[in-house]
N, C-alpha and C positions, 0 to 999 in steps of 0.2 A: 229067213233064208232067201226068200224070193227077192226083196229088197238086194240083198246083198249079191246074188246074181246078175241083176240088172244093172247096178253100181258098174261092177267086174268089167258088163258087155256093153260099157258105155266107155270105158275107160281102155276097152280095148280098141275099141273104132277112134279114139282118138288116136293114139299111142302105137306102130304097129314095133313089131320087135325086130330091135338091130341085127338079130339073127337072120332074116330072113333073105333070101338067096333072090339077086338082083340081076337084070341083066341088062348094062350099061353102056353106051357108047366108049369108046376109047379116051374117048376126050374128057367126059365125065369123069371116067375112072382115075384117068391123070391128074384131074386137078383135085378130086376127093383124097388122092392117094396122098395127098401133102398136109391131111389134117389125122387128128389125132384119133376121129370115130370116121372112117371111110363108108362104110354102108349105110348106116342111116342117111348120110348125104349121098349117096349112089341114089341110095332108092330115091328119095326127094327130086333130086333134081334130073332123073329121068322120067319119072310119073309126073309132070310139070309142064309147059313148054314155055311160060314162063322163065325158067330158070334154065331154060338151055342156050342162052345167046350172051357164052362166056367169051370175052374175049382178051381179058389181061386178068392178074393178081386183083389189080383194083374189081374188077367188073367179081369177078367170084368171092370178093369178100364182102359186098355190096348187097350181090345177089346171099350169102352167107346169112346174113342180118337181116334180110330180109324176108327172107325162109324161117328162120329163127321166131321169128318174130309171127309170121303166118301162124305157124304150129303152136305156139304158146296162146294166140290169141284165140285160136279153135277151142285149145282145154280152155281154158277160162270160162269163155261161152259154153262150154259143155257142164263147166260143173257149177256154172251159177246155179240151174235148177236140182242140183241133188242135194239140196240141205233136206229136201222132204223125206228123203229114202234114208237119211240116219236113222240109226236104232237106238241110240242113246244118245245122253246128253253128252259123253265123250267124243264121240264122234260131232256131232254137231259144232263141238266145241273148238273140235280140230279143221272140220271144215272150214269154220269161219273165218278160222286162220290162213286158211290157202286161200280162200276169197279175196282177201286183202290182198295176201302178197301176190299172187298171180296178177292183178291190176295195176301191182307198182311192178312187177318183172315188166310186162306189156308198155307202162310208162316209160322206162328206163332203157328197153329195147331200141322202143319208136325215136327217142332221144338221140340215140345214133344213130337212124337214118332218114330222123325231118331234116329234110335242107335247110331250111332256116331257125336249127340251133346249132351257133357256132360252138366250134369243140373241138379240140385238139385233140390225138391219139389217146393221150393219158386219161382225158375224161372218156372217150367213148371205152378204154377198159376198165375205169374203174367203173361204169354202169352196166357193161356186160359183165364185171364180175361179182357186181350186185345183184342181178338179174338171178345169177347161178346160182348166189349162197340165200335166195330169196325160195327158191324150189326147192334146195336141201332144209330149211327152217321149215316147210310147209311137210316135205315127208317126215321132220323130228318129230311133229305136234302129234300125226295119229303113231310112233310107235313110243312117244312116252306117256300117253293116254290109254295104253295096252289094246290099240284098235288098227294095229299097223294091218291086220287079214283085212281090212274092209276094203283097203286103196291103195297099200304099199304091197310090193316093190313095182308095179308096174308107172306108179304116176309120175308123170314128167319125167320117167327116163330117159326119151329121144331129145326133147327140148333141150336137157340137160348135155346132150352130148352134142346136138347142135350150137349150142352155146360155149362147148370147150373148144369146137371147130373154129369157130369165129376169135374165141379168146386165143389163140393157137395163130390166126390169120394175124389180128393188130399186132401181136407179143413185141410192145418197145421198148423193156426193159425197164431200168433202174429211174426213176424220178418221173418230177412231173411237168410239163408246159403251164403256162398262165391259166388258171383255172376261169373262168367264165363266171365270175363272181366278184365282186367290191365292195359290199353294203356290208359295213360291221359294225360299232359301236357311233351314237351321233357323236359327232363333234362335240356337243357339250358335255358329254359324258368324259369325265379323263377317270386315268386309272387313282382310284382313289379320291374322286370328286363325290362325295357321297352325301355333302352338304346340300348339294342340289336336291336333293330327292326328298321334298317333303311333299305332306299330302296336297298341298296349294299349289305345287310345282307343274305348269303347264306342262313343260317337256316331255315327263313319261306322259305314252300315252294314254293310259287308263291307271287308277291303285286300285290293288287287292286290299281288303284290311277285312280280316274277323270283326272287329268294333262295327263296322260299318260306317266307320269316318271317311271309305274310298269309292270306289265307283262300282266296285262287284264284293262280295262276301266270299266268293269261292274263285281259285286259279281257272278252276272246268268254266264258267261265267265268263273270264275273260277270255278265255283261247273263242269259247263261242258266238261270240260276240268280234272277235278280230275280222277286219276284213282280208282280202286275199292280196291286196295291192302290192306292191315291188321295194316299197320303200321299209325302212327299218321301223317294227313295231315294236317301242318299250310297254312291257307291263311289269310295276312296280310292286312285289309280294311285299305287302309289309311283316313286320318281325311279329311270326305264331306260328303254330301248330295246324297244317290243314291238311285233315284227314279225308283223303279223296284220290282216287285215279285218273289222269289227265291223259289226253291223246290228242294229240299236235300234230294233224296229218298231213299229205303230201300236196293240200294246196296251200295251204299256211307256209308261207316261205317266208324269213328276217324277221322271226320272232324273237324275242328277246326275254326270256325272264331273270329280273331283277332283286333280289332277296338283300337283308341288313347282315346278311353273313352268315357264317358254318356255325350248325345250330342256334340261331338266331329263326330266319325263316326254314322251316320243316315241311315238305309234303311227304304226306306216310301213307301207305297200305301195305295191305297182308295177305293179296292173293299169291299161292303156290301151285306147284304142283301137284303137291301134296292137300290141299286145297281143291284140286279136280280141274284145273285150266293148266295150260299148255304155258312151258318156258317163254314163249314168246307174248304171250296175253297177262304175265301175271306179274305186270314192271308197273310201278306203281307211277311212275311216267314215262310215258314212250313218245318218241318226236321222228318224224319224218319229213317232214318239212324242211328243205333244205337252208341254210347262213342260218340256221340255230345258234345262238347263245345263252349261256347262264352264268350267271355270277353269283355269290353270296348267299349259295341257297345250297341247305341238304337235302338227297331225296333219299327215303329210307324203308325198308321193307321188311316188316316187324311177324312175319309169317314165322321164323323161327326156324331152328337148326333144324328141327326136327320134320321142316316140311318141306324136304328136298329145293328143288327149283322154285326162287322166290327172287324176281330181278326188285332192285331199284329203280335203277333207271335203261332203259333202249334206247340206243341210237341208232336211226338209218337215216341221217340228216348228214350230206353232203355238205365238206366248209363250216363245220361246227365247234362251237368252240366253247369250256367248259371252265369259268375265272374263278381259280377259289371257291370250288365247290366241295358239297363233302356228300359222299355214296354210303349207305351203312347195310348189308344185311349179313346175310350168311354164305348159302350157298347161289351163284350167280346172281351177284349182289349189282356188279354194272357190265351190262350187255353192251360191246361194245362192235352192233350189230353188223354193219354194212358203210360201207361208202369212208370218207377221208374225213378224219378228226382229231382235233388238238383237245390236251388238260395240260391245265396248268393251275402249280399249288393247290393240288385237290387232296382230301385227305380221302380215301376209301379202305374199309375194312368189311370182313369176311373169312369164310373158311375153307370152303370148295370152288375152284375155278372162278375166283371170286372176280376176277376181270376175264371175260372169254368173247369170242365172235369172231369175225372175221369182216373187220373193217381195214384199212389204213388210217393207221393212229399212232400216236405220239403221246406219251405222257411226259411232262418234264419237270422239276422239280415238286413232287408229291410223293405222300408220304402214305405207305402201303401197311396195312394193317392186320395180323391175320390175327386173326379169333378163336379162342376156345371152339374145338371141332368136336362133334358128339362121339368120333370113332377115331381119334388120335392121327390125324393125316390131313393136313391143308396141302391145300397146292393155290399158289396164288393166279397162276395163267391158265387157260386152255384154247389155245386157238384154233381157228375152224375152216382155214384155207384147203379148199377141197379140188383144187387144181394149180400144177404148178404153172400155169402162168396168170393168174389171181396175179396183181398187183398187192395184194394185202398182208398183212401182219402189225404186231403188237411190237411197239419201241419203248420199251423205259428210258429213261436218261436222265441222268445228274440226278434221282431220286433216292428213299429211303424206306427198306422194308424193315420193318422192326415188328416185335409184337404189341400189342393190345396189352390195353392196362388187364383185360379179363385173363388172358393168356400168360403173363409173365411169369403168375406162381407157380403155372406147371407145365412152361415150354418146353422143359428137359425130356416130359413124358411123349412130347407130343412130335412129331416129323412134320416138317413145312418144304415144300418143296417149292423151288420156283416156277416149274407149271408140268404139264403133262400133254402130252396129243391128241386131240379131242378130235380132230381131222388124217388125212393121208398127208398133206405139207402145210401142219402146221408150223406156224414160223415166228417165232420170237426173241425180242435180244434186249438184254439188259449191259447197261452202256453209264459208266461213272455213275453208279449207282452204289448207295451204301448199305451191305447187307450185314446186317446182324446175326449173333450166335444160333437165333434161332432155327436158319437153313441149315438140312441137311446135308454133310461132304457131299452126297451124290448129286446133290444142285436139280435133278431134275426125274420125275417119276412115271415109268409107262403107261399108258392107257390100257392094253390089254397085250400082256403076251410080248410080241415080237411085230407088232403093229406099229408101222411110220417109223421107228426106228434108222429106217434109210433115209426117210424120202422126205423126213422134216428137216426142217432149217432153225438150231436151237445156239442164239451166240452171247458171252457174255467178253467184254473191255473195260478194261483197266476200272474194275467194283474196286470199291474198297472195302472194310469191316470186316470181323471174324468170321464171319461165313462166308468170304468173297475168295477160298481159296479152291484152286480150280484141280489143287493135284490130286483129289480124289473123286471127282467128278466121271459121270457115266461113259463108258468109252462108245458109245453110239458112232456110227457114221456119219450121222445127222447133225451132230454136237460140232462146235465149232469154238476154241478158243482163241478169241480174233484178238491180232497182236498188231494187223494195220492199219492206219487212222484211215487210207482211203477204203478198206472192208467196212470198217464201222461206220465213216460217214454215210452210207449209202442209206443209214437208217435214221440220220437226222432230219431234224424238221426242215431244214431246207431244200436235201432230195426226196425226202421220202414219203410228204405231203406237199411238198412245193411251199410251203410255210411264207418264204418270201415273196410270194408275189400274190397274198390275198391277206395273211395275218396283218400285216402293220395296220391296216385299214378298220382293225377288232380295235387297235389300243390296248392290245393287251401287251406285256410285256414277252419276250422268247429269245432265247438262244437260236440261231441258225444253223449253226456247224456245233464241232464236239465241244 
């Protein structure tokens, strides 16, 4: 109890509450009064005298980010030292998790206001909007740990509302500018040049191989072993089974793993939630390192129906791009965490929210799989946009959900939904896509009650297949049966991750518009 006291009154000296009764200059209050949490920026930027020499939009969006960024770098430094005051291994295990993400929220802040990283509007929101859903993933870990009393609800709530004030300040809308990125596949690499790729082939730049005919036995060997440098790293998996957890972090940037193809090369584990580790710690590969790619590789997580939250694979790798890969598990099978990402011809299957997060993503011709579910209810989406001016959401397109060979002899039994609201504006749209008998008429299934029902963004265009008929679907507010091509375009890969002005550079193949 002592412990957990001191936790509380450390967490409180960081953190004061929005509640609290401010008394502001005029001019403060004018310009706070144009964002979405007014007090906490009252209080900030009068207790400060830094922050009081506003003198345009620019200057207090400047000073916004910059604030922001103070107070998140305070908790950080604050809760570096309480992993000792955990009382269990649940707690520690959720700590750990904020540890991380609070250093990439802080990474990702400062992003937008080092002067010398060049960035357009759309980068600096989609990192402020990484930053937020980086602080919401760190309060999920202690309340699906059952240890939410120890630090939740107080932690990072003002950060958090600072961070919508500022999301609120850039808001540019629909698409993206040039991203600040180029390095994709080498040159010698073409789509489908796979001859290249033997073990005596200079070019990749390390082989994996179990035999030990390459340069490392295990994938974990070669990420730690990569240097940090700018230019594109091939590491070649060759065709096997490697049982092991991989983490590809946020200074490994233009990593590349290279696999002989879908079920060919496997990396597998089976940490769950059920298991004792947190949704975000239990992906049997997780990548933050931003120009990620993967080709011809499955990641798979063999924890089992039965062991709720068991990812595949995590992404919070900005410009990431996913060629013919295949995702296998059950319940959040691929996390499709943070920041802007493309799939293409990926095959992924599962049975609960089996693609969920809250990145800007694209999926485009692959092929969705639901799975035998222990309680007769898949939902294939869940997205996690937790403010509406989050640039992010989930785009299917020209894809196919069907079921699993496990599934088919008793889909009649079973309700598949195409996703549910795991956030306040969760956002998703399925777009020429072919849905089979196995969806439900109501197409899509509440989270709890009467929750986001308004405030989400749920659209499906011109599906085709027996389940693609929209005349019985949910009458939500939030539901959207989009009938016009410039509605739907705004979720193609060419607005909706800027696709054209960083993809061609991958060599991957993509549709741009519908």
């Amino acid at each position: 109890m002592a412990s957990k006291t001191l936790f509380t009154v450390l967490l409180l000296s960081i953190f004061i509450s929005s509640s609290i009764s401010v008394d502001s200059d005029s001019a403060i209050k004018s310009w706070c009064s144009q964002t979405p949490h007014p007090q906490p920026c009252e209080y900030f930027f009068s207790h400060n005298p830094k922050y009081k020499t506003i003198k345009s939009k620019s200057d207090f969006f400047k000073l916004s980010k910059e604030l922001a960024l103070d107070r998140c770098s305070l908790a950080r430094n604050n809760l570096l030292p309480l992993g000792t005051k955990c009382r269990n291994q649940h707690e520690k295990a959720a700590w750990a998790d904020c540890v991380e993400l609070y250093e990439s929220t802080v990474l990702k802040i400062n992003q937008t206001v080092d002067p010398n990283v060049k960035c357009s509007p759309d980068d600096v929101q989609t990192w402020l909007s990484t930053a937020m859903t980086n602080l919401e993933t760190c309060r999920a870990g202690f309340v699906e740990l059952g240890v939410a009393d120890y630090v939740f609800p107080m932690m990072s709530n003002n950060v958090s509302m600072l961070l919508s004030n500022t999301l609120a300040l850039n808001n540019v809308g629909g698409g993206f500018q040039q991203p600040n990125y180029e390095k994709g596949f080498p040159k010698w690499l073409r789509t489908g040049d796979r001859k290249l790729l033997q073990a005596s082939n200079p070019k990749a730049n390390v082989v994996v191989a179990k035999d030990g005919s390459g340069n490392y036995k295990t994938v974990g060997e070669a990420i730690s072993a990569a240097g940090s440098g700018s230019g594109r790293y091939v590491i070649y998996v060759k065709q096997g089974t490697y049982t092991e957890n991989v983490n590809i972090g946020n200074k490994l940037k233009n990593i590349m793993l290279l696999g002989d193809g879908i079920g060919k090369t496997i990396i597998t584990g089976s940490k769950s939630v059920g298991g004792g580790t947190t949704t975000f710690n239990s992906a049997t590969v997780a990548v933050t390192g931003d120009g990620f790619i993967a080709r011809g590789i499955t990641f798979r997580n063999t924890a089992g129906a039965g062991n709720h939250q068991a990812v595949a694979l995590r992404s919070g790798s900005d410009l990431s791009v996913f060629y013919q890969c295949g995702f296998e598990g059950y319940q959040d099978t691929l996390y499709v965490h943070s920041e802007r990402q493309f799939y293409k011809e990926c095959d992924i299957y599962g049975t609960v929210d089996f693609i969920f997060g809250n990145a800007a993503v694209v999926l485009q011709d692959c092929n969705l799989y639901p799975r035998k579910p222990p309680n007769k209810i898949n939902t294939v989406t869940a997205q996690g946009r937790t403010d509406p001016n989050q640039n992010t959401g989930i785009s299917i397109h020209n894809s196919q959900v069907t079921a699993s060979s496990e599934l088919k002899p008793v889909q009649s039994s079973v309700k598949t939904y195409l996703g549910r609201p795991w956030q306040k504006y969760s956002r998703t749209v399925f777009m020429k896509t072919s849905l089979d008998s196995l969806i439900d008429p109501a197409g899509w299934m509440p989270w709890d009650g009467n929750f986001a029902l308004d405030t989400l963004y749920y659209g499906e265009y011109a599906n085709t297949g027996s389940g693609s008929s929209t005349a019985n679907r949910i009458k939500w507010k939030g539901y959207h049966v989009i009938t016009s091509a410039t509605e739907a375009s705004k979720f193609t890969v060419g607005n909706f991750i800027a696709g054209n002005s960083w993809l061609p550079g991958t060599n991957v193949p993509f549709t741009s518009g519908l």
